[in-house]
C-alpha positions as CSV (number, residue, x, y, z in Angstrom):
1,X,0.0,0.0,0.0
2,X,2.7,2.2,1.1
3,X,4.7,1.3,-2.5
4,X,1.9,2.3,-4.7
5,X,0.8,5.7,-2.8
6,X,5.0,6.7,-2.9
7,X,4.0,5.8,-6.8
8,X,0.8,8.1,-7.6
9,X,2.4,11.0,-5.5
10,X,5.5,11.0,-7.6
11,X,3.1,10.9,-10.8
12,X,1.3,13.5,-9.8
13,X,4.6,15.7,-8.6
14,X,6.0,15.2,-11.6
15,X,3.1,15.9,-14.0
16,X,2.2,19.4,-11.9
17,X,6.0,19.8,-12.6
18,X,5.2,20.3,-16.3
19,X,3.4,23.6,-15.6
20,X,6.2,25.7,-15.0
21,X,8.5,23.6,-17.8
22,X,5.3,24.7,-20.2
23,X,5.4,28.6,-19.6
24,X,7.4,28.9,-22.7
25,X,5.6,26.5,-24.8
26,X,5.0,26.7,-28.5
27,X,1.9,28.4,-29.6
28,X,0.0,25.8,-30.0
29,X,0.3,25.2,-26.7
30,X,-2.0,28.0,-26.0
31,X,-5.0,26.9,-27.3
32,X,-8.2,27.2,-25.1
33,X,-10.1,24.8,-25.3
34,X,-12.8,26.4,-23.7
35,X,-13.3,28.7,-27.1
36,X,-14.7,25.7,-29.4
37,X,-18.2,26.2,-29.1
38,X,-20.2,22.3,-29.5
39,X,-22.8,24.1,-32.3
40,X,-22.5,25.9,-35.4
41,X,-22.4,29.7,-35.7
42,X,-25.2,31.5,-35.6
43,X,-27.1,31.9,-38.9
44,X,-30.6,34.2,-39.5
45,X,-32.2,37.1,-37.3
46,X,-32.3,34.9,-34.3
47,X,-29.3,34.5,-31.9
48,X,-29.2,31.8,-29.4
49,X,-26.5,31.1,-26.4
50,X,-24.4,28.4,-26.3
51,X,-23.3,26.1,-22.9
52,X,-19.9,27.0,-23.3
53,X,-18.3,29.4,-20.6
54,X,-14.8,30.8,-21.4
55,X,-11.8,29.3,-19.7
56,X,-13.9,25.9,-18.4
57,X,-12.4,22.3,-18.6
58,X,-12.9,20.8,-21.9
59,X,-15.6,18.3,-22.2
60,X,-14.6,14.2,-22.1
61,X,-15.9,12.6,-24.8
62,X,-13.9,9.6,-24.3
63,X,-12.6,8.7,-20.7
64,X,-10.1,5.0,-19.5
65,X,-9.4,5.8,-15.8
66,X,-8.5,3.6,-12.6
67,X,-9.7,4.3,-8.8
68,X,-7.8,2.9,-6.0
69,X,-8.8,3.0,-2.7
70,X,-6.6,2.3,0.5
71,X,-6.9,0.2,3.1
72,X,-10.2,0.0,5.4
73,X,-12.7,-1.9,8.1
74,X,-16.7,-2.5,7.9
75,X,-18.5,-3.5,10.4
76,X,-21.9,-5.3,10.4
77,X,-24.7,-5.3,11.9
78,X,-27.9,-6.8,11.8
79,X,-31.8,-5.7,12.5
80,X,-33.0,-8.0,15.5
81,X,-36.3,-6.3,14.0
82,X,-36.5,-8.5,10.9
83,X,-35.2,-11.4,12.2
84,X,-38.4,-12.0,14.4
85,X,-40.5,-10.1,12.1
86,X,-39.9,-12.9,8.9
87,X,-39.3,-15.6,11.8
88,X,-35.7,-16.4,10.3
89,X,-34.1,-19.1,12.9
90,X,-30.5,-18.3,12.0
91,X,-28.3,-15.8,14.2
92,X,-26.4,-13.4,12.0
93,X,-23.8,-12.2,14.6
94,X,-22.3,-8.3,14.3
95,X,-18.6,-9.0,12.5
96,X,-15.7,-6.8,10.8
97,X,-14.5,-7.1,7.7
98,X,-10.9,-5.5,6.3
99,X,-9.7,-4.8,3.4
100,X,-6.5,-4.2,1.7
101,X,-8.2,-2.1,-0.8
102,X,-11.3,-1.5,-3.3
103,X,-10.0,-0.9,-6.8
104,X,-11.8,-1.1,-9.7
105,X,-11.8,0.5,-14.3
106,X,-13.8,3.4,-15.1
107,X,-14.9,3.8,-18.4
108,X,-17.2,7.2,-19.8
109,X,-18.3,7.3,-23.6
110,X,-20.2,10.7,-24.5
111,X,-21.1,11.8,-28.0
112,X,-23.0,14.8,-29.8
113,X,-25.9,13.0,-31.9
114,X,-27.5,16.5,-32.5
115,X,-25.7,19.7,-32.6
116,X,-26.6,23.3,-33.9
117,X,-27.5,26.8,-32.7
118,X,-31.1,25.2,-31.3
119,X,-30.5,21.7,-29.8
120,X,-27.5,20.2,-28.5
121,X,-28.1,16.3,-27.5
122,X,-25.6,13.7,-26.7
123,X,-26.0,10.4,-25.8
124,X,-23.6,8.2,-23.5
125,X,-22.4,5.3,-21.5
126,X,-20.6,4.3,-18.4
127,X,-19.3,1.7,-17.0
128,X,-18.0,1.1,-13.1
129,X,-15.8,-1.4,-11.5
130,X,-15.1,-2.1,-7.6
131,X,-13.5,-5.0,-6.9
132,X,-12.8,-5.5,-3.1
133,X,-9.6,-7.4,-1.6
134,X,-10.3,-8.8,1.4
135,X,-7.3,-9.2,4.7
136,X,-9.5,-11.0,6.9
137,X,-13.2,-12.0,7.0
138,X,-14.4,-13.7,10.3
139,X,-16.6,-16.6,9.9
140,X,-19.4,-18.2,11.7
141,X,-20.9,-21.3,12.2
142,X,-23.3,-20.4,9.1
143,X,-21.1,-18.8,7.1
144,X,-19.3,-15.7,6.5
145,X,-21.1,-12.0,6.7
146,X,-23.1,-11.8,3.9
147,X,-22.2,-8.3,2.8
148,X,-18.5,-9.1,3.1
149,X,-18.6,-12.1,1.4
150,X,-20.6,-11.1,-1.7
151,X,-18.0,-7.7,-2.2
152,X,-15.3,-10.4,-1.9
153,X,-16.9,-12.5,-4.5
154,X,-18.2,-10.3,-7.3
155,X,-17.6,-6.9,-6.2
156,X,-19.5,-4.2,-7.4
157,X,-20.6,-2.9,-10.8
158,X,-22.2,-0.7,-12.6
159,X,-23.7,0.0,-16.4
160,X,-25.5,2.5,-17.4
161,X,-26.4,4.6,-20.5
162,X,-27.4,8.5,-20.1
163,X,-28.7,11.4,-22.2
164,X,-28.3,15.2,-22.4
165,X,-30.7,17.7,-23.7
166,X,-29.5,21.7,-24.2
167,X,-32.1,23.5,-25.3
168,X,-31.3,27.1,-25.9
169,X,-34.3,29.5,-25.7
170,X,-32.8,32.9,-26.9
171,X,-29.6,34.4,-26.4
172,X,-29.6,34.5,-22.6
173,X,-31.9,31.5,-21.4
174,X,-31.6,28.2,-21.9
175,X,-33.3,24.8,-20.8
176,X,-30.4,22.0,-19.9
177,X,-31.9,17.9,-19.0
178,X,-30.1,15.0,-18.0
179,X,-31.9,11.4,-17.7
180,X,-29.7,8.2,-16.9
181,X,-30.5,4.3,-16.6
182,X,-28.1,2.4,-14.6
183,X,-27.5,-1.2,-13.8
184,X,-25.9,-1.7,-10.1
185,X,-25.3,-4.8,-8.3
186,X,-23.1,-7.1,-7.0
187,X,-22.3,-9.1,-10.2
188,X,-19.8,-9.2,-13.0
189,X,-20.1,-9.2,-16.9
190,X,-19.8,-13.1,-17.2
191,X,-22.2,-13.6,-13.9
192,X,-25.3,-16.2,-14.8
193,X,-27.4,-13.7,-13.3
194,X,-26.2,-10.9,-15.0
195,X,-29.8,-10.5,-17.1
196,X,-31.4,-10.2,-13.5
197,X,-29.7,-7.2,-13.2
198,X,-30.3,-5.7,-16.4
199,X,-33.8,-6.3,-15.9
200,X,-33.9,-3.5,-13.1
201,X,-32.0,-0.5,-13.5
202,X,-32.3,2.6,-11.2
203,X,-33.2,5.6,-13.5
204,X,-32.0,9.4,-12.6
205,X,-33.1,12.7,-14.2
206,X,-32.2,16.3,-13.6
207,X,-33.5,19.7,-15.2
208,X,-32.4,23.2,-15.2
209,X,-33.6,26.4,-16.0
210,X,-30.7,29.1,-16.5
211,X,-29.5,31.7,-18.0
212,X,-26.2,32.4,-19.8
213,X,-25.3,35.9,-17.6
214,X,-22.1,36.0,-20.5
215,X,-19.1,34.4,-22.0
216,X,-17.7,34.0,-18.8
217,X,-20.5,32.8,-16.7
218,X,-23.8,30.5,-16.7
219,X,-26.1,29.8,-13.6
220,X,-29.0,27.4,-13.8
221,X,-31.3,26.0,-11.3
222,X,-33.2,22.5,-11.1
223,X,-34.1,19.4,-9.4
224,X,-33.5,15.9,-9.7
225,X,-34.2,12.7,-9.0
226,X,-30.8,10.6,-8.3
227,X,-29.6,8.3,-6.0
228,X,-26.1,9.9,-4.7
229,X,-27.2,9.8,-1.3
230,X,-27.4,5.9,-1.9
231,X,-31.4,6.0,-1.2
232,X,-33.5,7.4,-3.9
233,X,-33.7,11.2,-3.5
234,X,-34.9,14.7,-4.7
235,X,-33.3,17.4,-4.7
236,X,-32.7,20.9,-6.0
237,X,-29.4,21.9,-7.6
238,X,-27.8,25.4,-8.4
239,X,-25.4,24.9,-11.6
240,X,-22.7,27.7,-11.6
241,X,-19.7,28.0,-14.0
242,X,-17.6,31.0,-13.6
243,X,-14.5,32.8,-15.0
244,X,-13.5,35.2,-13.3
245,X,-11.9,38.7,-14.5
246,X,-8.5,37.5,-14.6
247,X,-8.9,33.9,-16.4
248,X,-6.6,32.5,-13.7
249,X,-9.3,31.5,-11.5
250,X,-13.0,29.9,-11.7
251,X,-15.6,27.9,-10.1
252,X,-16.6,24.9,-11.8
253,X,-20.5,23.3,-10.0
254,X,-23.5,21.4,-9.6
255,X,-24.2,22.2,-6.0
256,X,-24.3,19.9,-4.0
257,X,-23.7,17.0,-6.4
258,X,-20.1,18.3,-7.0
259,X,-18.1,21.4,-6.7
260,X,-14.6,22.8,-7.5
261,X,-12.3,25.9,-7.6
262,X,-10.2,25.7,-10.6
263,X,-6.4,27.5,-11.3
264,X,-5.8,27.6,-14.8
265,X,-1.9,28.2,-15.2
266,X,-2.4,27.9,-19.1
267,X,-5.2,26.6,-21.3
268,X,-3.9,23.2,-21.4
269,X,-3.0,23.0,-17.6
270,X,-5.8,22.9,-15.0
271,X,-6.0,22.2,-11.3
272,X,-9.0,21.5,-9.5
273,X,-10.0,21.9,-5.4
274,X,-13.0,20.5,-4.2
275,X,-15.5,17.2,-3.8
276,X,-17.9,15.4,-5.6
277,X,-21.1,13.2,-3.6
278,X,-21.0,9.8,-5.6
279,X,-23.2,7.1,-4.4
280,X,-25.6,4.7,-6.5
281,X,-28.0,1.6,-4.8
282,X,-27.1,-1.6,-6.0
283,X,-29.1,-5.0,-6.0
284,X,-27.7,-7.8,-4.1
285,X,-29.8,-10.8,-5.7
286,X,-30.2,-13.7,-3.1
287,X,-27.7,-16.5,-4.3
288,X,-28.8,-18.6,-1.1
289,X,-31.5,-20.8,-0.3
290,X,-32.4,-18.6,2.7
291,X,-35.4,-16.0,1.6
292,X,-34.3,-13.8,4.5
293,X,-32.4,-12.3,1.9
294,X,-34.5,-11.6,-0.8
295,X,-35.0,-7.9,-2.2
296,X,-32.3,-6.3,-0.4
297,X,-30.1,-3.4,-2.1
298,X,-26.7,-1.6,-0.8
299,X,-26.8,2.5,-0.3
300,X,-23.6,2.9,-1.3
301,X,-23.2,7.4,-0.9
302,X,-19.2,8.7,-0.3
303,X,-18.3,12.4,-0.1
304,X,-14.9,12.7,-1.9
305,X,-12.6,16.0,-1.0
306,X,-10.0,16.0,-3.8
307,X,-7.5,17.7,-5.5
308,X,-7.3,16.8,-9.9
309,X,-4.5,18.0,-12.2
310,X,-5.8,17.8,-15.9
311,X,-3.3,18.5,-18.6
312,X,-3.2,18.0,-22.1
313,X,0.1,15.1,-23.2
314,X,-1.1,16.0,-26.9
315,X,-3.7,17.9,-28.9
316,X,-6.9,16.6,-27.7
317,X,-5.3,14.1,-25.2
318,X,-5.8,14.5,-22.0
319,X,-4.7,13.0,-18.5
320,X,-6.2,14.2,-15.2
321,X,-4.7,12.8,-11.6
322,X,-6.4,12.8,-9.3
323,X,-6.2,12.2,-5.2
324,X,-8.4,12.4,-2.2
325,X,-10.2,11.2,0.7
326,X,-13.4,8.8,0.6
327,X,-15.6,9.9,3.1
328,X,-18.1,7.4,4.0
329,X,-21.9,8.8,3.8
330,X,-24.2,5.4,3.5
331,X,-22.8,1.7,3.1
332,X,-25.7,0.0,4.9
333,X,-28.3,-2.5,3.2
334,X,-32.3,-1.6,3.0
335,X,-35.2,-4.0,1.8
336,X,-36.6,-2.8,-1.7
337,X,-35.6,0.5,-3.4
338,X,-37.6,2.9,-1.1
339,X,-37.6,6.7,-0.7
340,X,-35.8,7.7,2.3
341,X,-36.5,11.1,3.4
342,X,-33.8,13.2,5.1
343,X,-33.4,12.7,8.5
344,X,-35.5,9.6,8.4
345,X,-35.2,7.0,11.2
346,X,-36.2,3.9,9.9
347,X,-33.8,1.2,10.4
348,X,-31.5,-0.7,7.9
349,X,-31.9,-4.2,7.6
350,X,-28.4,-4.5,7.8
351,X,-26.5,-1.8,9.9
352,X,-22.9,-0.7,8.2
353,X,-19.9,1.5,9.5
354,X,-17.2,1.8,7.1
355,X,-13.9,3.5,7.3
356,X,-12.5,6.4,5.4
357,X,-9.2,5.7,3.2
358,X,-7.2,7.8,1.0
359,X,-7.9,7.5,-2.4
360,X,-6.2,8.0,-6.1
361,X,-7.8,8.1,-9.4
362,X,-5.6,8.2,-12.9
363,X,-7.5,8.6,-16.2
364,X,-6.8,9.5,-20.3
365,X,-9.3,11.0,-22.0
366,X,-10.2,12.4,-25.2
367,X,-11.9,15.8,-25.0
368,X,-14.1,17.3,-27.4
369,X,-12.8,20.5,-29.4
């Protein structure tokens, strides 16, 4: 563990290294990325705006990245409650679970199907990997946890495909819409059951109204429907991109799904200061003959502080490093996918505390012009 964190922070010293090596670069070099505007150029009487803001990080159209997460514990704990409510005669004992790390491949396709002065629509996919290495798993008469044992097995995963509507109403206001479908569970691409989890994907949606205040600043406001906080949610967001007067400096935001402060030291070298709320519910179909376990579903929610250095190795090529610290929200297992208000009480089937490790992410990308 100690090896491969000596290993990232070097990567990361050494890429931020290149921004002062760049300050003489070449003029291509200074491109801004930012200036490419996703439709055509305004044509007729009408004028409409555009979701570009001057100076922002360029769109990924294409992303290959790699999340590591360090060493930590979870503890377990089961609901007396449903044990004597569905009559189960087994004991599930509280038990602790470490491991050496969660790691797993992140893969992000996004492409423009539809782009011009009135609509811009993309369409894309994802695809998420967390495999979990395990130290040491106690076991019990029964068997081993349950929760520990199926992370050990299959992991985690995610698929998912995703949409995006901006619909520009004039020159300053615009409509912006986002709609996702997303396969979570406990289960790999090969698994037998994989077409069980297909069969139920969580959907999320988001809409804005805003208003493009200039070239150098957009502010939206919405609601969606999304399960970051690992239960199904609502809630209202404020988008807010911002340059400010100097070009050094801007705010990059979809409060309070993510957030970030950005220093540009040239157009093709951006770092990033803030967090990001990622969280998802995934199925955890009953592979046992015991139907004590039917129906249940992991609220997986992390808050990520982080620090990400994006540069450019070569026109349109991008890397971006990133490192952090996973900050554990909800890891605990619920019956059925049910809305869970804020501040509700209701108990968890299973009861889970989690630890909070140090985390690193690495990815190349392909932005869009």
């Amino acid at each position: 563990m100690r090896k491969k964190i000596l290993i990232i922070a070097s990567i990361l010293g050494l890429s931020l290294g290149q921004v002062w090596a760049q300050k003489d670069s070449i003029a291509e070099e200074e491109i801004d990325f930012s200036a490419f505007a996703d439709a055509e150029s305004a044509e007729g009487t009408k004028r409409y705006c555009t979701n570009k803001v001057l100076g922002i990080s360029p769109n990924k159209l294409i992303s290959i990245g790699y999340d590591f997460q360090g060493k930590h514990d979870l503890q377990t704990s089961h609901n007396p409650n449903y044990d004597k409510q569905q009559g189960d005669p087994m004991v599930y004992p509280n038990s602790s679970t470490s491991f050496g790390n969660a790691s797993g491949l992140r893969l992000l396709v996004n492409y423009p199907i539809i782009s011009n002065t009135k609509l811009l629509l993309t369409l894309g996919a994802n695809y998420w990997r967390t495999n979990y290495a395990v130290d040491q798993m106690p076991t019990t008469a029964q068997a081993k946890p349950y929760l520990s044992n199926a992370l050990e097995q299959r992991g985690l995963t995610t698929v998912g495909i995703n949409s995006t509507v901006f619909k520009p109403l004039n020159e300053k206001y615009f409509l912006l819409g986002f709609v996702s479908a997303d396969a979570n569970g406990d289960f790999t691409l090969g698994d037998e059951k994989l077409g069980d989890y297909l069969s139920q994907p969580k959907y999320s949606a988001a809409v804005f109204f805003g208003k493009k205040r200039n070239d150098f600043s957009i502010l939206a406001f919405g609601v969606s429907r999304t399960y970051r906080p690992g239960a199904l949610g609502y809630i209202p967001l404020i988008l807010f991109n911002h340059t400010f007067q100097n070009k050094k400096w801007g705010i990059e935001s979809i409060f309070p799904a993510r957030a970030a402060v950005r220093r540009t030291f040239n157009p093709r070298n951006l770092l990033f200061f803030g967090y990001e709320l990622e969280g998802q519910s995934y199925s955890l179909i009953n592979r046992t003959n015991d139907p004590f376990f039917n129906n249940l579903e992991l609220r997986r929610s992390e808050i990520r502080p982080r620090i990400t250095y994006e540069f450019a190795l070569s026109g349109f090529v991008w890397m971006s490093l990133q490192a952090g610290y996973r900050i554990n929200y909800n890891f605990n297992v619920d019956i059925g996918d049910n809305l869970r208000l804020l501040g509700s009480d209701n108990p968890y089937f299973i009861d889970n505390k989690i630890s909070n490790p140090l985390y690193f992410q690495v990815s190349l990308n392909l932005v869009s012009p």
